[in-house]
C-alpha distance (Angstrom), angle and dihedral (degrees) to the residues before:
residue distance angle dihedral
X1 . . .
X2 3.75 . .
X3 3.84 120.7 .
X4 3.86 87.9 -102.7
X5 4.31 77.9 64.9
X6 3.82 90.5 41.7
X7 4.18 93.9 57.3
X8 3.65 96.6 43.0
X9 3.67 89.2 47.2
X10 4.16 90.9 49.8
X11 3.62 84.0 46.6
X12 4.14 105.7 62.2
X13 3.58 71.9 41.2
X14 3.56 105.4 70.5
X15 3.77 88.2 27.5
X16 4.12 86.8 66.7
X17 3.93 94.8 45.4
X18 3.95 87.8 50.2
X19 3.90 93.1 51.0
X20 3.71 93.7 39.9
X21 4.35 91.0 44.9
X22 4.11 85.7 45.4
X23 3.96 90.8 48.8
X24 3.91 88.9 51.9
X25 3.83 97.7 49.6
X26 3.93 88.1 48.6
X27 3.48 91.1 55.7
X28 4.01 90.9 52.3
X29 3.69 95.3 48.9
X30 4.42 122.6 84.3
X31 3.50 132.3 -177.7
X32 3.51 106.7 -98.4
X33 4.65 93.3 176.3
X34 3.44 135.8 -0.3
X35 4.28 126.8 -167.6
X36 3.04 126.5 -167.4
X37 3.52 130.0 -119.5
X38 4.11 109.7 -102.9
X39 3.86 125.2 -152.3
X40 3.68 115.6 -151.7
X41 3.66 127.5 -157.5
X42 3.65 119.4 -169.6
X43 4.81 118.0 178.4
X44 3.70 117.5 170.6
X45 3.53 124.2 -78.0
X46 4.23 90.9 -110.2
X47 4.05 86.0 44.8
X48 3.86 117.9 111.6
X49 3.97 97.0 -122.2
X50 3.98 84.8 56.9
X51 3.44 91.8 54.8
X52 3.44 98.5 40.7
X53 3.96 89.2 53.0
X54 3.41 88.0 50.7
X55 3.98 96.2 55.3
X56 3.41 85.1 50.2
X57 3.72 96.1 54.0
X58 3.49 92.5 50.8
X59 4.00 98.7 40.4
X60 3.65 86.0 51.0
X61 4.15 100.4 64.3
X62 4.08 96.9 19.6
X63 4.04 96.6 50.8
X64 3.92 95.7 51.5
X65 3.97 92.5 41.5
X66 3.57 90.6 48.8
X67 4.23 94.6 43.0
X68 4.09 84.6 57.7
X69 3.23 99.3 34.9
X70 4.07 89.6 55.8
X71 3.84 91.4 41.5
X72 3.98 92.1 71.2
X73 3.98 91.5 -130.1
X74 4.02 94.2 97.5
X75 3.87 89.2 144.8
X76 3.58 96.1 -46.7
X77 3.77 133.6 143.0
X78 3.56 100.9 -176.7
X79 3.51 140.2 -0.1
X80 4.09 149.8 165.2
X81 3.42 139.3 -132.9
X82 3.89 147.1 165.2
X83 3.52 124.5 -121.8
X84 3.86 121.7 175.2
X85 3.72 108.8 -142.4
X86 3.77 129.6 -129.3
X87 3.68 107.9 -117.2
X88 3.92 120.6 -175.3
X89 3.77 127.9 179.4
X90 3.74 115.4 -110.5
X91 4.03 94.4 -157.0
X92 3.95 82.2 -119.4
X93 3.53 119.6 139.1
X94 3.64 134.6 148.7
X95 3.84 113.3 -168.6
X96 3.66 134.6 -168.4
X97 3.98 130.5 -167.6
X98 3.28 133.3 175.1
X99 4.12 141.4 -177.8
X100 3.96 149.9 100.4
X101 3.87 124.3 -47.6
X102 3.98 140.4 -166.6
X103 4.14 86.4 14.1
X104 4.04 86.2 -61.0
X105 3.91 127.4 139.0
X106 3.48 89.3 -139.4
X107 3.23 122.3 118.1
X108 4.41 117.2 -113.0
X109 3.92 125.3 -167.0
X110 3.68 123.5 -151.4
X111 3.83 117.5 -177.5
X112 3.64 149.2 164.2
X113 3.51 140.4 -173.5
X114 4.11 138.5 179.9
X115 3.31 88.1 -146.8
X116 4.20 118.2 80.8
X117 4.21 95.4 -159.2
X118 4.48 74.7 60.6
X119 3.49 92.4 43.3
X120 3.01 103.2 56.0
X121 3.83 96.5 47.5
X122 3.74 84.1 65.2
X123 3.86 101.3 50.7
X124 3.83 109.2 162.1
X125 3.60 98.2 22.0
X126 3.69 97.0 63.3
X127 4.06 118.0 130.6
X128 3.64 121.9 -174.9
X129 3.56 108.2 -143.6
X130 3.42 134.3 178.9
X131 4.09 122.1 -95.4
X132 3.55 127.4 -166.5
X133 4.21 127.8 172.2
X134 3.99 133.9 168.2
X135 3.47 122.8 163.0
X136 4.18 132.0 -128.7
X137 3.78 124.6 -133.1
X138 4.13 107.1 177.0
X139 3.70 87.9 177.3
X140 3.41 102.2 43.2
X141 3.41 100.7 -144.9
X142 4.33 93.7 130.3
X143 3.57 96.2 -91.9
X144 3.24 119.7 102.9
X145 3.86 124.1 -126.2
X146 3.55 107.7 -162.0
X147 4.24 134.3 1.4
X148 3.47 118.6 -147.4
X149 3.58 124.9 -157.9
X150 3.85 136.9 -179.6
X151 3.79 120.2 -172.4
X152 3.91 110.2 -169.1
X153 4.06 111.8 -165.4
X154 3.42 112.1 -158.6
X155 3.88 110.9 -129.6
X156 3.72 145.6 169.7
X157 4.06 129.7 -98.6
X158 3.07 94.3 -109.7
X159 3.87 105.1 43.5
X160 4.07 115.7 103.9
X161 3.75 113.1 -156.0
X162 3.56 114.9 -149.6
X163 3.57 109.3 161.6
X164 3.60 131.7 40.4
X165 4.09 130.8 -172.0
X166 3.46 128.3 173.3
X167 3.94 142.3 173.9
X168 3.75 116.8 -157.0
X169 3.54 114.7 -168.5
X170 4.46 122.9 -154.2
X171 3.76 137.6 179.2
X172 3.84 100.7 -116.8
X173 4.34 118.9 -164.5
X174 3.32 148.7 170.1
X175 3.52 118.1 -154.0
X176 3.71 104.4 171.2
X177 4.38 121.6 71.9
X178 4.02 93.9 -32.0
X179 3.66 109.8 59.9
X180 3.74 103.3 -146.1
X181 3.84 134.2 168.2
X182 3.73 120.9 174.7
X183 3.99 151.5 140.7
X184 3.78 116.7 -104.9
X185 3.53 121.0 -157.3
X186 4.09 125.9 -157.2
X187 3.64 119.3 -161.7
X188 3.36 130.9 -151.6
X189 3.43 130.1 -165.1
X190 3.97 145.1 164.6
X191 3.49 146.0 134.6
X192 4.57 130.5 -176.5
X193 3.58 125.3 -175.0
X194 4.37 77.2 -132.2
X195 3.74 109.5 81.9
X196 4.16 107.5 -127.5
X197 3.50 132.6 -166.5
X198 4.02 97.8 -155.4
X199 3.84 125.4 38.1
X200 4.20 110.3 -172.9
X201 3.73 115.5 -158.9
X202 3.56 126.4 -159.8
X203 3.64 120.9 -175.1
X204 4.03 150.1 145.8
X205 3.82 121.3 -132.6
X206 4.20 114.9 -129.7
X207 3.77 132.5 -167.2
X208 3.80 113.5 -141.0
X209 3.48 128.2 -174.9
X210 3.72 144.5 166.7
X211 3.90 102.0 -137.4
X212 3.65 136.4 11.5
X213 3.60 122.3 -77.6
X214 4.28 124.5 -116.4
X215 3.56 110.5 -101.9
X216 4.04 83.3 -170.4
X217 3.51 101.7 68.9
X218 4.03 143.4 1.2
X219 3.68 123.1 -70.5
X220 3.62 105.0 -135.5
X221 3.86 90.1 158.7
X222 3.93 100.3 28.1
X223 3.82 116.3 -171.6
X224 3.54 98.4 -120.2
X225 4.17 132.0 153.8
């Protein structure tokens, strides 16, 4: 071989210790952190995508605070509050009276009823007196704060009324965390040796129950005593 031969050979030579040195330090070396590469995007602070980022800052703490916040569970385990609930007057009554006619000891019936299955358990005795309701909101915030009734049965001179019984029937809600729909009932009752011809009732409608209400979902069959 000439030296031409010699240098080319020395050459691939050296070329095959560099590869095989390079492979061995590659094999030594580990990845110890990578980053990412990061795109930035910058718009003027008037420009529509600045805005819109903005918004959607602000939308994206506000919103959820506001969500839980409104939900009444903000951390809390329990808690109480006070609703007033809307009552409405069904025009339902069922009324019962009973005393001495004509100067008699024996004892007379007068009834009435709204409903017709009552009615007609009553028959004969039926009176058709003479109903009249409105409501009373002081604070006028559409609930109303008392119902007043007066129920006038018309009656003979010579009838003495000594008892009185009556069933009232209302549509009782809750609109506010407990769902609740229901029928109230007011009773009325009261009897005197001393025949009357006016009987004034005063008297305050209460919810009683035996255990809290959901405030997850409707009660259509509430628990209640």
């Amino acid at each position: 071989r000439g030296p031409v031969g010699s240098r080319l050979v020395s050459w691939w030579l050296g070329l095959a210790a560099a590869a095989a040195g390079g492979g061995a330090r590659r094999a030594m070396v580990q990845v110890v952190y990578t980053e990412a590469v990061a795109r930035v995007y910058r718009a003027p602070v008037c420009s529509l995508s600045f805005c819109f980022s903005l918004v959607a800052l602000v939308g994206a703490v506000v919103i959820p605070f506001f969500v839980v916040y409104s939900s009444s569970n903000f951390w809390l385990k329990t808690n109480t509050y006070w609703e007033q609930p809307l009552v409405k007057f069904k025009y339902d009554i069922v009324m019962v009276m009973q005393g001495t006619s004509g100067g008699t000891q024996e004892l007379q019936t007068w009834a009435w009823a709204s409903r017709p299955v009552v009615r007609e358990a009553y028959g004969e005795f039926l009176r058709a007196p003479v109903v009249r309701a409105w409501a009373a909101d002081h604070n006028k915030d559409g609930s109303p704060d008392e119902w007043h009734l007066t129920v006038q049965m018309p009656l003979e001179a010579s009838d003495r009324v000594h008892q009185v019984q009556a069933l009232v029937f209302f549509d009782y809600s809750l609109q506010g965390a407990a769902a609740l729909d229901m029928d109230g009932m007011a009773y009325i009752e009261h009897s005197s040796p001393l025949a009357g011809t006016d009987l004034l009732v005063d008297a305050e409608a209460r919810l009683h129950q035996r255990r809290p209400l959901s405030v997850r979902r409707g009660n259509a069959h509430p628990d209640l005593r």
